[in-house]
C-alpha positions as CSV (number, residue, x, y, z in Angstrom):
1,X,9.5,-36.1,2.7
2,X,10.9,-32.6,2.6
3,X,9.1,-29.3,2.4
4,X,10.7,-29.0,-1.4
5,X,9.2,-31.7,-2.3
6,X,5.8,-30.9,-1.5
7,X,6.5,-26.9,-2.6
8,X,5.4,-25.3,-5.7
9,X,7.1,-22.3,-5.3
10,X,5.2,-18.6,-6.2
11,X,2.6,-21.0,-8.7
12,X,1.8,-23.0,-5.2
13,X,0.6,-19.8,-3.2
14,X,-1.3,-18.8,-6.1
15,X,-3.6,-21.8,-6.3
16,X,-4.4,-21.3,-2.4
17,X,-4.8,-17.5,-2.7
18,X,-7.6,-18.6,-5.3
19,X,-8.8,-20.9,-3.0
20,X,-9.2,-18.4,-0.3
21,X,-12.0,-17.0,-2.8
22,X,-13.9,-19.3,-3.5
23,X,-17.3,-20.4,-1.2
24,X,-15.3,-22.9,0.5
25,X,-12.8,-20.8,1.5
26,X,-14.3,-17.3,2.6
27,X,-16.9,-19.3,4.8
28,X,-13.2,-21.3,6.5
29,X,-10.0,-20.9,5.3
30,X,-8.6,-24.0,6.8
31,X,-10.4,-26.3,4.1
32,X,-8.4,-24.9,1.5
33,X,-5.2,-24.7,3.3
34,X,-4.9,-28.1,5.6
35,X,-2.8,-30.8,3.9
36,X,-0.5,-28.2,1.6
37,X,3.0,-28.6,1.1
38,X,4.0,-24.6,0.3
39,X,6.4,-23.5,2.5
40,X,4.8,-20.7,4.1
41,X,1.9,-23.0,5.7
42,X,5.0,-24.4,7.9
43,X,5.0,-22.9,11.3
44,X,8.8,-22.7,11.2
45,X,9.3,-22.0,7.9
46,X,6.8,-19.3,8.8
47,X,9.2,-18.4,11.7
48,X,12.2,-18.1,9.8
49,X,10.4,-16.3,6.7
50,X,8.7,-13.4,9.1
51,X,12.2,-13.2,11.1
52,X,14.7,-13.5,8.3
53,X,16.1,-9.9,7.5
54,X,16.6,-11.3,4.1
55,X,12.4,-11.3,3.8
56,X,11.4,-7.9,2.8
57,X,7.6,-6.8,2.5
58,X,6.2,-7.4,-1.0
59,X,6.5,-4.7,-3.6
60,X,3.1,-3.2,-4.5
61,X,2.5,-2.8,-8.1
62,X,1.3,0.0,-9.6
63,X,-2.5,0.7,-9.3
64,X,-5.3,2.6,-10.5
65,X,-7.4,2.3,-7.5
66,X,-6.5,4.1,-4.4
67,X,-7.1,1.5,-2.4
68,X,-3.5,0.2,-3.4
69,X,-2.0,3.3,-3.8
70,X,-2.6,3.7,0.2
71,X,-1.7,0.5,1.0
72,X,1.6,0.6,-0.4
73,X,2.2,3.6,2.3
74,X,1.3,1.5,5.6
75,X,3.5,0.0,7.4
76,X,2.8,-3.4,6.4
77,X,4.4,-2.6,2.9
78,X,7.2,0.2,4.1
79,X,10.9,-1.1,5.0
80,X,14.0,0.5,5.5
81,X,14.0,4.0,7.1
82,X,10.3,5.0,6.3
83,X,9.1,1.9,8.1
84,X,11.3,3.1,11.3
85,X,9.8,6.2,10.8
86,X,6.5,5.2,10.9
87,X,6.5,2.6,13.5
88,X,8.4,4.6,16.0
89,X,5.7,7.3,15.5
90,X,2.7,5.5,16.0
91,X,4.4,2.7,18.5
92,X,4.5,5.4,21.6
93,X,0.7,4.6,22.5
94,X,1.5,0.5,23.0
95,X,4.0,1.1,25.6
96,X,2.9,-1.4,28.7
97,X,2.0,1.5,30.9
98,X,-0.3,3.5,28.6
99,X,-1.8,0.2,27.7
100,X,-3.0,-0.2,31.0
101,X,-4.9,3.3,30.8
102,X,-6.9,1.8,28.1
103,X,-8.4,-1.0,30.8
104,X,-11.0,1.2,32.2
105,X,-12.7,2.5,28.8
106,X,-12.4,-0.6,27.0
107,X,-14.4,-2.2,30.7
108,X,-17.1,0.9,30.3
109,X,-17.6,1.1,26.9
110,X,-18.1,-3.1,26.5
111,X,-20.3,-2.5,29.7
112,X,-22.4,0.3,27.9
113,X,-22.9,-2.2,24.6
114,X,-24.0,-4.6,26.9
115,X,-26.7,-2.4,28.6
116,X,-28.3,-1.3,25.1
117,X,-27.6,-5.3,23.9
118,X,-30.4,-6.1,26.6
119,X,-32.5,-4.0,26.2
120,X,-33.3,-4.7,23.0
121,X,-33.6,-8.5,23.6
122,X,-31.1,-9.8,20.5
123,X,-28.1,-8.6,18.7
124,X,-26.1,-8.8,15.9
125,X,-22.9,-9.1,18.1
126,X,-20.7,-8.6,15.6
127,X,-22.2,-4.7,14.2
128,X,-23.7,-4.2,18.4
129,X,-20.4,-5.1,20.1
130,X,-17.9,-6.5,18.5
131,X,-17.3,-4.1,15.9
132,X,-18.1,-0.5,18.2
133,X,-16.1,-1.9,21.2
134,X,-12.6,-1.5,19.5
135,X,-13.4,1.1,17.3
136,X,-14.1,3.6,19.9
137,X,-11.4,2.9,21.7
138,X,-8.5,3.5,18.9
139,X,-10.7,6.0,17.3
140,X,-10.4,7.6,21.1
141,X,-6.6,7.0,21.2
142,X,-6.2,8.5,17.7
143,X,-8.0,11.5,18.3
144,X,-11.2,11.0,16.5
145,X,-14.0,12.9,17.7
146,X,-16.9,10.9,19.0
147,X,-19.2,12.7,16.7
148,X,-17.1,11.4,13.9
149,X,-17.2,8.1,14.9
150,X,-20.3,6.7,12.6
151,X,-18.8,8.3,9.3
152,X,-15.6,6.4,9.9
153,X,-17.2,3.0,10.7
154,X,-18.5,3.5,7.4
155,X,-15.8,4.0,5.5
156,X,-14.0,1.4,7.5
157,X,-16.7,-1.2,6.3
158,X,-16.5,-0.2,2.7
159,X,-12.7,-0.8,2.8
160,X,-13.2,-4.2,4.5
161,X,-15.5,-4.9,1.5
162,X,-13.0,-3.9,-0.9
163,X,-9.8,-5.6,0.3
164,X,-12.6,-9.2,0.8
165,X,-13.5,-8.8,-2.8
166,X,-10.2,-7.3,-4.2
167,X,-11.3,-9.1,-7.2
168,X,-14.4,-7.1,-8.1
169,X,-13.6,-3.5,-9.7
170,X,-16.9,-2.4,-7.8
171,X,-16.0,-3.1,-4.5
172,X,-12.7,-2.0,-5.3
173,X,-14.0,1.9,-6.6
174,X,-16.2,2.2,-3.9
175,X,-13.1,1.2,-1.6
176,X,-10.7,3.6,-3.2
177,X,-13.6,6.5,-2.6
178,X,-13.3,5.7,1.2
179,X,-9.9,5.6,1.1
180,X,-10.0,9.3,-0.9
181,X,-11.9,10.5,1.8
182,X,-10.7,8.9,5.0
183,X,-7.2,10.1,3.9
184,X,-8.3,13.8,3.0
185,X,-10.0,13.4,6.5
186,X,-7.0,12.8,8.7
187,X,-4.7,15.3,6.8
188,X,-7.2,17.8,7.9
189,X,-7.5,16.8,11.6
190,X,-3.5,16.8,11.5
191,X,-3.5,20.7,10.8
192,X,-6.3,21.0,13.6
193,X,-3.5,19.4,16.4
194,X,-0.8,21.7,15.0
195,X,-3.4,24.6,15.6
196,X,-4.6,23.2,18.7
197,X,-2.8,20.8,20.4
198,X,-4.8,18.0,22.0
199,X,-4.1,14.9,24.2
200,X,-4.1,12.1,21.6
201,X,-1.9,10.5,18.8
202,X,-2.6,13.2,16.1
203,X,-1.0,15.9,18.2
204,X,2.2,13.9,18.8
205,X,2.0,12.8,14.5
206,X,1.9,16.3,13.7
207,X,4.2,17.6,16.1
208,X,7.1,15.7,15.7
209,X,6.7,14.0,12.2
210,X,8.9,15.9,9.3
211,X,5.8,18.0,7.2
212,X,7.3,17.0,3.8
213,X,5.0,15.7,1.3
214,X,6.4,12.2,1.3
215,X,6.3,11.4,5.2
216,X,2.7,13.8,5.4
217,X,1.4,11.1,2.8
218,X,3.0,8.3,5.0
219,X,1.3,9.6,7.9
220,X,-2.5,9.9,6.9
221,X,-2.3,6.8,4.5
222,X,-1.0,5.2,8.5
223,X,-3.5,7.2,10.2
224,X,-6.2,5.2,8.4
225,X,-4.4,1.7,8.7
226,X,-4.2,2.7,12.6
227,X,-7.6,2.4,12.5
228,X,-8.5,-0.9,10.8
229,X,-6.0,-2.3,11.9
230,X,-6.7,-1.1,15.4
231,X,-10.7,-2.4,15.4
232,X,-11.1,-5.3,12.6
233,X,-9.3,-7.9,13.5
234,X,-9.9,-7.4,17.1
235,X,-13.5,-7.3,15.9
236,X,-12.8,-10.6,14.3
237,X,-11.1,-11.8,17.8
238,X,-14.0,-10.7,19.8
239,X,-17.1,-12.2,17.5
240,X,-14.9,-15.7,16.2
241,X,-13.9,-16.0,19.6
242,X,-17.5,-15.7,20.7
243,X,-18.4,-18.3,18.4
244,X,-16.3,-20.5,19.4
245,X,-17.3,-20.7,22.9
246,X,-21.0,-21.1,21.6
247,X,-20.1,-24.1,19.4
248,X,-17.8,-25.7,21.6
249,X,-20.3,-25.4,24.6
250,X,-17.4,-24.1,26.9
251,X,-17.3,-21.3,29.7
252,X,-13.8,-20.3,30.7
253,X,-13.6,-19.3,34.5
254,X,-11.9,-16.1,35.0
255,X,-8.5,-17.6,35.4
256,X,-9.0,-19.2,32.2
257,X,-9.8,-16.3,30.1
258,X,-5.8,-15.1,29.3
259,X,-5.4,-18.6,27.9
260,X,-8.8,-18.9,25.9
261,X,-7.8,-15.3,24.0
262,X,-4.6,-17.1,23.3
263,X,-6.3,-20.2,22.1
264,X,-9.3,-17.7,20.0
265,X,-6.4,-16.0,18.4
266,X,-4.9,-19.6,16.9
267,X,-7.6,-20.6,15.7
268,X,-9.1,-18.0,14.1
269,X,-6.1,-16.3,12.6
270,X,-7.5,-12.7,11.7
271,X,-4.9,-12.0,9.4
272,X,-4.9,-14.8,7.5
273,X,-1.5,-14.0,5.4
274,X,1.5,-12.2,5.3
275,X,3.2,-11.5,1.9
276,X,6.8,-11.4,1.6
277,X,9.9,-10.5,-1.1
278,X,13.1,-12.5,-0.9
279,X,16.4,-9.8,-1.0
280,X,18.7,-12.3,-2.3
281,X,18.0,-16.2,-3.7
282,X,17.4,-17.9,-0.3
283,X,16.7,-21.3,1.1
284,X,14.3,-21.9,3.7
285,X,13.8,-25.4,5.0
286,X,15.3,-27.3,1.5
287,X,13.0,-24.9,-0.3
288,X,14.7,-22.7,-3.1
289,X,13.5,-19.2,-3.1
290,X,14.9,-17.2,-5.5
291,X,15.9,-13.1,-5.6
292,X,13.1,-11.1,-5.8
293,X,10.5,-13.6,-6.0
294,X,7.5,-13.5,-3.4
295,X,6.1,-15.9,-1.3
296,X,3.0,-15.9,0.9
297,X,3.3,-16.3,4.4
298,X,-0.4,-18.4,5.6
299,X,-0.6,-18.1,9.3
300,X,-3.4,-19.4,9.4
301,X,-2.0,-22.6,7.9
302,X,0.9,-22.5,10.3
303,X,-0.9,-21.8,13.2
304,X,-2.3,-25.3,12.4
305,X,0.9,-27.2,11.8
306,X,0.3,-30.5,13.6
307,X,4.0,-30.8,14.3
308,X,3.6,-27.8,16.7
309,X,0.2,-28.0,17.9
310,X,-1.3,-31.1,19.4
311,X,-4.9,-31.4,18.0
312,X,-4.8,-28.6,15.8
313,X,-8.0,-28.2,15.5
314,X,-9.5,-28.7,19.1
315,X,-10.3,-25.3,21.2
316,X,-8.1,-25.9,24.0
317,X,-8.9,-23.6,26.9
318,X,-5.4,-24.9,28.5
319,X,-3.4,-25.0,25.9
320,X,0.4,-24.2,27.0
321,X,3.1,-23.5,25.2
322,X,0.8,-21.9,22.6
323,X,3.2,-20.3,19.9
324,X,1.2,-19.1,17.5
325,X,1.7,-16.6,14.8
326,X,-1.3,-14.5,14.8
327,X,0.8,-11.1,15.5
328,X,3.5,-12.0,12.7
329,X,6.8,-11.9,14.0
330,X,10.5,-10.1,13.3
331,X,10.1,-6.1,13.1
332,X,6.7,-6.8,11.4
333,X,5.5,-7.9,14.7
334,X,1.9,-6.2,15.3
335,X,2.3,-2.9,17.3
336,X,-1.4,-3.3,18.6
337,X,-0.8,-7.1,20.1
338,X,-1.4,-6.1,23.5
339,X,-4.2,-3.7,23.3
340,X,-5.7,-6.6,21.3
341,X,-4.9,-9.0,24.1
342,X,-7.2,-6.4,26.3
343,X,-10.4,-5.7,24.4
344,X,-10.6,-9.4,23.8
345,X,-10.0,-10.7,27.8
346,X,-12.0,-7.7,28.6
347,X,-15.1,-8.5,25.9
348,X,-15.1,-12.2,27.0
349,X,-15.1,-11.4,30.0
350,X,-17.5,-9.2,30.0
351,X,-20.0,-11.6,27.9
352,X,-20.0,-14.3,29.8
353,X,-20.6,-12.1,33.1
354,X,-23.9,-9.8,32.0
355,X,-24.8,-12.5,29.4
356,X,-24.5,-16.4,31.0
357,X,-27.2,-17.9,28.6
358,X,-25.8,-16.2,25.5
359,X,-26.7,-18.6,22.3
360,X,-26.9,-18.3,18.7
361,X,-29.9,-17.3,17.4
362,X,-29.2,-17.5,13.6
363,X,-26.7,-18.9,11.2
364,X,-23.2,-16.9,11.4
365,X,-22.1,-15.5,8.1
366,X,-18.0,-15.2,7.5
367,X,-17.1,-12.2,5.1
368,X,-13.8,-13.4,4.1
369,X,-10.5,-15.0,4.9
370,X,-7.9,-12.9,2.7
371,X,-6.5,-10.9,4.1
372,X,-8.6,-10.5,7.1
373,X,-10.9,-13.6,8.2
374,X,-14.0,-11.6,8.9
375,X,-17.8,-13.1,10.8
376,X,-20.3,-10.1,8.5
377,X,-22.7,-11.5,11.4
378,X,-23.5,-13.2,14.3
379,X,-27.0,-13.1,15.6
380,X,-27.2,-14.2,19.4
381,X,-29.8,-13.9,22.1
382,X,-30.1,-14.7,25.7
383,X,-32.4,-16.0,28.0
């Protein structure tokens, strides 16, 4: 039967949005989404969508919350020349060779975790290593100051809180207030790098970004999604991934770890969903999509489309080809993927080496799954 057949258009991704909120489906995403028809839970419908120049980002209403207001300014939501704008300025740090001058701090810092991990016996893994590892790192690249460090994981957390229960005007206040503050934040650290030039990303924003309002407004609002998007869902790669190897009872060997991030990264999908706005009335796979109309893009559903992967839901260390579409794809393809790819072959790595008899000690607890899929904890201990 064809995907048509099965779709129900715009109406369709709004049942499984809903979905994606209730118990069942903050606590795994994949019980709401396995069997559905809707065309964006196709991994090559998916394909085509994210690659189709004809698939625009959505439009963002309107909003009285902040929170919106500086979302419709990252690059997530921007197309045309803004988005080239914006991508070429904070793309120069993911260029393969300065990726590889990240190896060494991501190693030390995960190393450091580690040492304070055992000496206190237990952790949280997700709020003592998962979450600190990556955001020192980009905060580092960024131009954060260490000191400053603490205030922005907090901030960072009440966003994440915000955008995982979009639905509550509490959360979403609260979320706007960081968003206020994070944003007044980085437009002041831009004027310190025009003052006083430093080596890190602000310096290069404010020196060769336009100072107009519009593009200054671009830049901060970016500065902030540089940031989450820089250290949660690798923090969601790290800690899920961690999981998995708990429940599943497996060990890569060293060789085996490239493959097992690839694998981690499938399965657990840590942005759940792309949103898209058709140019023109379209067609993808027999499906009718009309002008203007927007459709939801669920990788995680795709990135467990039987038809592509064998066993979707096995952890398979050896997995190969393994096409998933965790980054996105087209010119939406994520500008972090390979310092991603790092932290988490560097974390794993550096788990299973200090930490051989790492186990659960507690009941995980997701956040979320829209639009992040999000572990709020993961108690482990050793041996």
């Amino acid at each position: 039967m064809s995907v048509a057949a099965h779709d129900a258009g715009p109406a369709g991704d709004r049942v499984l949005v809903d979905r994606l909120f209730t118990p069942e489906g903050r606590a795994d995403p994949h019980s709401v989404l396995r069997g559905s028809g809707q065309v964006g839970c196709r991994h090559a419908s998916a394909r085509r969508i994210l690659h189709s120049p004809n698939f625009l980002p959505a439009r963002v209403s309107p909003s009285e919350f902040e929170l919106f207001r500086m979302f419709a300014r990252w690059l997530i939501s921007l197309d045309g020349e803004r988005h080239r704008v914006m991508r070429g300025a904070f793309g120069g740090r993911f260029t393969p060779r300065t990726i590889d001058t990240y190896r060494e701090p991501i190693r030390s810092t995960a190393n450091e975790l580690v040492d304070a991990a055992i000496e206190r016996g237990r952790i949280d893994l997700v709020s003592g290593f998962a979450r600190p590892l990556p955001l020192r790192i980009i905060c580092h690249v960024l131009g954060v100051p260490a000191e400053h460090v603490p205030w922005i994981d907090q901030r960072m957390i009440t966003l994440g809180l915000g955008f995982a229960h979009q639905r509550d005007p509490e959360f979403l206040r609260a979320a706007s207030d960081a968003a206020t503050e994070l944003q007044a934040y980085f437009d002041e650290l831009l004027d310190e790098r025009r003052a006083a030039p430093a080596d890190d990303l602000l310096t290069a924003l404010s020196q060769q970004l336009p100072n107009d309002p519009e593009t200054r407004a671009d830049t901060v609002a970016n500065c902030v999604l540089f940031i989450i998007a820089g250290h949660a869902t690798t923090t969601s790669l790290i800690a899920g991934g961690t999981l998995l190897l708990l429940e599943n009872g497996q060990a890569p060997s060293h060789a085996q770890i490239p493959g097992a991030v690839e694998e981690m990264l499938r399965l657990i999908t840590p942005t759940t969903i792309v949103v898209t706005r058709a140019a023109q009335a379209d067609e993808i796979d027999g499906c009718p999509i009309a002008a203007d109309e927007h459709r939801f893009v669920f990788l995680a559903a795709a990135n467990r489309d039987a038809e592509v992967f064998e066993d979707p839901d096995r952890f398979d260390l050896a997995r190969s080809p393994n096409s998933h579409l965790t980054f996105s794809a087209g010119k939406h393809y994520c500008l972090g993927a390979p310092l991603a790819r790092l932290h988490g072959e560097i974390a794993i790595s550096t788990l299973l080496a200090r930490l051989p008899a790492l186990r659960l000690d507690g009941e995980p607890a997701w956040r979320g799954s829209f639009p992040l899929r999000e572990l709020e904890r993961l108690p482990v201990a050793w041996d």
